[in-house]
LUMVO-382079 format. One record per residue: residue in three letters; x, y, z of N, C-alpha, C in turn. Coordinates in nm, 2 decimals. Example, Ala and Ser with C-alpha at 12.3 -4.5 7.8 and 13.67 -1.06 7.14 Angstrom:
residues 2
(ala,(1.32,-0.57,0.78),(1.23,-0.45,0.78),(1.32,-0.33,0.78))
(ser,(1.28,-0.22,0.71),(1.37,-0.11,0.71),(1.29,0.00,0.79))
//
This chain:
residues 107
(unk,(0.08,-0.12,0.00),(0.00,0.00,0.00),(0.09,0.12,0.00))
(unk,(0.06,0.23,-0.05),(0.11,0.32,-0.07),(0.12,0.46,0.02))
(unk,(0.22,0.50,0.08),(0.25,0.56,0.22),(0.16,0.66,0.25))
(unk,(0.11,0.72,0.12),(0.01,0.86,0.11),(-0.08,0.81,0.19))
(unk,(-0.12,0.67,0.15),(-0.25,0.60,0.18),(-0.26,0.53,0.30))
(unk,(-0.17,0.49,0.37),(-0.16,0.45,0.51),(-0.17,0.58,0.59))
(unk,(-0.15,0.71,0.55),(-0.15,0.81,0.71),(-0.27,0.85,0.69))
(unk,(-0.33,0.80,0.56),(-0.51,0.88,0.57),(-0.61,0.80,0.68))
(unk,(-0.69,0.88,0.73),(-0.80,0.80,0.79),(-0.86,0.76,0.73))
(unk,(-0.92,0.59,0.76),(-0.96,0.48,0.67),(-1.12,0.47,0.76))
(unk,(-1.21,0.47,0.68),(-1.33,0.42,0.71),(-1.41,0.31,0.64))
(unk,(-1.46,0.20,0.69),(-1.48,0.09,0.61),(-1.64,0.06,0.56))
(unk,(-1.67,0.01,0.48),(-1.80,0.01,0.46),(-1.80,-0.11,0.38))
(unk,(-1.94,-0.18,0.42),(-2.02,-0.32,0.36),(-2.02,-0.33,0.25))
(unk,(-1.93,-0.44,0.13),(-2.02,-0.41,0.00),(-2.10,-0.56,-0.02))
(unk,(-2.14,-0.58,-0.08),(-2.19,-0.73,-0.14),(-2.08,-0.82,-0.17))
(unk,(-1.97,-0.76,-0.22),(-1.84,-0.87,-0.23),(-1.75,-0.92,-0.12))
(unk,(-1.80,-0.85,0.01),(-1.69,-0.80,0.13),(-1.69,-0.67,0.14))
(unk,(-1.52,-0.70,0.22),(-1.55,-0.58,0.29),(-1.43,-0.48,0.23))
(unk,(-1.47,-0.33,0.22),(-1.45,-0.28,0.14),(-1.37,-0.11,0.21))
(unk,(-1.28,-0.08,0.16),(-1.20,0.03,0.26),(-1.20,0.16,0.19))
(unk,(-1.29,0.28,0.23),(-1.23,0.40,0.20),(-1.17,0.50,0.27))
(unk,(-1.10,0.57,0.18),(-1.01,0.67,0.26),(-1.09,0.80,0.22))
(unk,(-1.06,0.84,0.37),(-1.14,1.03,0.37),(-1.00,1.10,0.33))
(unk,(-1.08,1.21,0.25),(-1.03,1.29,0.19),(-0.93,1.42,0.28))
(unk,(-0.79,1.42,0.25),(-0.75,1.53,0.33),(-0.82,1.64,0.32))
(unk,(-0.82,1.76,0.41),(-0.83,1.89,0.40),(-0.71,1.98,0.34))
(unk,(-0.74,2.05,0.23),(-0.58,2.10,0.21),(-0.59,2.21,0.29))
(unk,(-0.44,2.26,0.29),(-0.39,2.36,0.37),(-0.45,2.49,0.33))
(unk,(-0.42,2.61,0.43),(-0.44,2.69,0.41),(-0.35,2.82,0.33))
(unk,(-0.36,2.90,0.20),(-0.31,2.97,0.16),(-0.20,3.06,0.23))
(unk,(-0.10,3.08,0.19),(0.00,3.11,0.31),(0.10,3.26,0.19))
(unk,(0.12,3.38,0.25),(0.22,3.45,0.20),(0.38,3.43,0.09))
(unk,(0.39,3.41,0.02),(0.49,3.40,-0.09),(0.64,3.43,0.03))
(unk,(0.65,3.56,0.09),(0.77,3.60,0.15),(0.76,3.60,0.28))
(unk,(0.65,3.57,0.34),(0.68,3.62,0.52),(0.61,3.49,0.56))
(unk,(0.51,3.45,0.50),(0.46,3.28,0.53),(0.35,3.31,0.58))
(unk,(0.26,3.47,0.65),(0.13,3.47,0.68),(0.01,3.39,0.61))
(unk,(-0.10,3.40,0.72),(-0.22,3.33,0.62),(-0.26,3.45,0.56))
(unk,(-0.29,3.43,0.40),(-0.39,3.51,0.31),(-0.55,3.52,0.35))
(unk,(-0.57,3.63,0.38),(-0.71,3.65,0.40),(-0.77,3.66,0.28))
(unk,(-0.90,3.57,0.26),(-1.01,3.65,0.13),(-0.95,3.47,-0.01))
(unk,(-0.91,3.42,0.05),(-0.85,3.29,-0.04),(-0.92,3.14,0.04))
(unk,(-0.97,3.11,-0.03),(-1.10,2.99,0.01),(-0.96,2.84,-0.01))
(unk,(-0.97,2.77,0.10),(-0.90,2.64,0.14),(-0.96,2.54,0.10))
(unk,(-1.05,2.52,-0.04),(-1.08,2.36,-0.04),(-1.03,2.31,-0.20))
(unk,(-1.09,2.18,-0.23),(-1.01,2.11,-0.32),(-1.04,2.16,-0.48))
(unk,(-0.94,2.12,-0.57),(-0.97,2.15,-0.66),(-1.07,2.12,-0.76))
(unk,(-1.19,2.04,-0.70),(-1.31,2.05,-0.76),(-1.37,2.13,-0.74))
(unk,(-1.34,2.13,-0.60),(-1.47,2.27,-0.56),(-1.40,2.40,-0.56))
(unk,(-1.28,2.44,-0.60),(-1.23,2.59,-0.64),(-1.27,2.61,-0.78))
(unk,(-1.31,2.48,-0.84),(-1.33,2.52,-0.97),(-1.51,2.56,-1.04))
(unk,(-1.54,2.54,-0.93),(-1.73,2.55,-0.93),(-1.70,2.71,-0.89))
(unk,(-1.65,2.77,-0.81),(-1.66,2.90,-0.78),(-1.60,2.99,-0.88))
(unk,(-1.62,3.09,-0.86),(-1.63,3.26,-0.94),(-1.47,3.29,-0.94))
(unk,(-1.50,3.36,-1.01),(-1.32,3.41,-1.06),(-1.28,3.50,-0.93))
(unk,(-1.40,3.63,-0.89),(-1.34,3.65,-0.75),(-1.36,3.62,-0.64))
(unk,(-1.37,3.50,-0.65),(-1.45,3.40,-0.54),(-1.31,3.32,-0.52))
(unk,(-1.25,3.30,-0.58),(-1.06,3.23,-0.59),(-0.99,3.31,-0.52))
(unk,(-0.95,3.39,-0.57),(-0.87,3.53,-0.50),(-0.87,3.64,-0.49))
(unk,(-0.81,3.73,-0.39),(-0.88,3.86,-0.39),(-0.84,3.95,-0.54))
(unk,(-0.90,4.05,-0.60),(-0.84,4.13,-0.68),(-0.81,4.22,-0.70))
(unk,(-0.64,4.23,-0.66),(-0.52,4.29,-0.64),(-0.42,4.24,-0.74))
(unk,(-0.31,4.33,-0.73),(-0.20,4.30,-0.72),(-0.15,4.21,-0.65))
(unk,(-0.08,4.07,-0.71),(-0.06,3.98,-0.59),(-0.12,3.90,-0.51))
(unk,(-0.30,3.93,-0.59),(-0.37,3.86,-0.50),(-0.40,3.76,-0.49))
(unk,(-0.39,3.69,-0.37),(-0.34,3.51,-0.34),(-0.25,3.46,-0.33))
(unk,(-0.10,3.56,-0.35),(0.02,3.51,-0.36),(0.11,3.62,-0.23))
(unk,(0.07,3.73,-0.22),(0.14,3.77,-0.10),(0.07,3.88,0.01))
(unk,(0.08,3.85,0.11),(-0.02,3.96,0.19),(-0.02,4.11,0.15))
(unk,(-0.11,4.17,0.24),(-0.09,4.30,0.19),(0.04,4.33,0.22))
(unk,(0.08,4.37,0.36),(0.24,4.41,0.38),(0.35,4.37,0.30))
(unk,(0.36,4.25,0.25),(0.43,4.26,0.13),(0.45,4.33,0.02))
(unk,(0.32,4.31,-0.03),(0.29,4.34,-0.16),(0.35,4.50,-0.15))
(unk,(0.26,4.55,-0.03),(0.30,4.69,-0.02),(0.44,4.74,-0.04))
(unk,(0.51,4.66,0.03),(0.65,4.66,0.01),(0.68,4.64,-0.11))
(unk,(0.65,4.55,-0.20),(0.68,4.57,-0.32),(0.65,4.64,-0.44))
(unk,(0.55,4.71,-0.42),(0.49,4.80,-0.51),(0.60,4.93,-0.45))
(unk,(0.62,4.98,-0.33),(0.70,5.08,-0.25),(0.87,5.03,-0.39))
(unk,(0.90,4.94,-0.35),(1.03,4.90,-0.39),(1.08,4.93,-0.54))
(unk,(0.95,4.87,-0.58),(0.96,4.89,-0.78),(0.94,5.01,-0.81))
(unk,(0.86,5.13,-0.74),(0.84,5.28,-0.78),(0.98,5.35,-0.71))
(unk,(1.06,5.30,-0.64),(1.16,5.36,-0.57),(1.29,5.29,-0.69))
(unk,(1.27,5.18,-0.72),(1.35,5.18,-0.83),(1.32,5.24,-0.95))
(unk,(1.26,5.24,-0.98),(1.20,5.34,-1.15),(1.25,5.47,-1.11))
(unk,(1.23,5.56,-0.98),(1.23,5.66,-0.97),(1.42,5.72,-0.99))
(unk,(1.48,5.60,-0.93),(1.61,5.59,-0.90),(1.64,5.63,-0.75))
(unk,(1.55,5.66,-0.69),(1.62,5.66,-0.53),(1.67,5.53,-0.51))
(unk,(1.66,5.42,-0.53),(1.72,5.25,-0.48),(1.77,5.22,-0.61))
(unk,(1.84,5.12,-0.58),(1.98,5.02,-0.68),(1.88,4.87,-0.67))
(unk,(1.88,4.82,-0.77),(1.85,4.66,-0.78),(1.92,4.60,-0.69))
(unk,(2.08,4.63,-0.64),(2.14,4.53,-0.58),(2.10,4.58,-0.40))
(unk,(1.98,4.72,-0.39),(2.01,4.73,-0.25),(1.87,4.61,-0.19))
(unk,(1.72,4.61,-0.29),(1.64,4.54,-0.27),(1.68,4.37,-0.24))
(unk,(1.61,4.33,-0.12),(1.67,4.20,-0.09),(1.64,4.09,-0.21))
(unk,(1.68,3.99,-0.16),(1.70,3.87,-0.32),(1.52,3.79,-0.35))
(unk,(1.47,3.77,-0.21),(1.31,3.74,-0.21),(1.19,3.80,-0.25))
(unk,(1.24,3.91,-0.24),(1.14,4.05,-0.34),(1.15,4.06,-0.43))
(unk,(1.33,4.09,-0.50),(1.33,4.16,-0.61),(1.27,4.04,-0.75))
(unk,(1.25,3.89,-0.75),(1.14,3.86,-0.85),(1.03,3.94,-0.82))
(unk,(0.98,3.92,-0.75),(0.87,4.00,-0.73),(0.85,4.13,-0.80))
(unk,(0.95,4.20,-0.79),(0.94,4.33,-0.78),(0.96,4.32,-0.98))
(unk,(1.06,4.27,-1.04),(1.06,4.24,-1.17),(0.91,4.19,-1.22))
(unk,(0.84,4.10,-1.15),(0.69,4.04,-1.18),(0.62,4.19,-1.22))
(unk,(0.65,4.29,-1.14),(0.56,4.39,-1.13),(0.53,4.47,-1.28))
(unk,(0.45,4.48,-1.32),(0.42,4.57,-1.46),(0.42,4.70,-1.39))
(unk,(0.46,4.80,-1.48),(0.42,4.94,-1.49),(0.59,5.03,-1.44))
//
């Protein structure tokens, strides 16, 4: 049996051939920040059947970033890419975990 399938909780049920074993479905995790690891507020935790029954902003919030990094981040990164454009900051002073981010950024 396969290891995924041994840590799941097993519930058994009667069939006409015997006896017959299913496994309950995990719960997946909860949506978590790209750079600081917070939970995302406004981002629904269930499986991919049922994210896919729901609404486009019914998925994630709609932002910049949204579903992928808190607001304080984001903030920071929108702060970081207009401070580089402007030229007050250097690419090499922005830390190494933002600056994709900060390249992701249009405008």
């Amino acid at each position: 049996m396969r290891r995924a399938l041994q840590r799941k909780r097993k519930t058994f049920r009667k069939s006409v051939s015997g006896k017959t074993v299913l496994f309950k479905r995990r719960k997946p995790s909860k949506a978590t920040c790209g750079l600081c690891g917070t939970l995302l507020h406004g981002v629904p935790n269930r499986r991919i059947a049922e994210l896919g029954k729901l609404s486009k902003t019914e998925k994630r919030p709609e932002r910049k970033f949204g579903g992928v990094l808190c607001a304080h981040c984001a903030q920071r990164v929108i702060i970081d890419k207009t401070r580089l454009k402007s030229g007050a900051l250097k690419a090499e002073d922005i830390p190494l975990n933002r600056l994709n981010y900060v390249k992701a950024l249009k405008g």
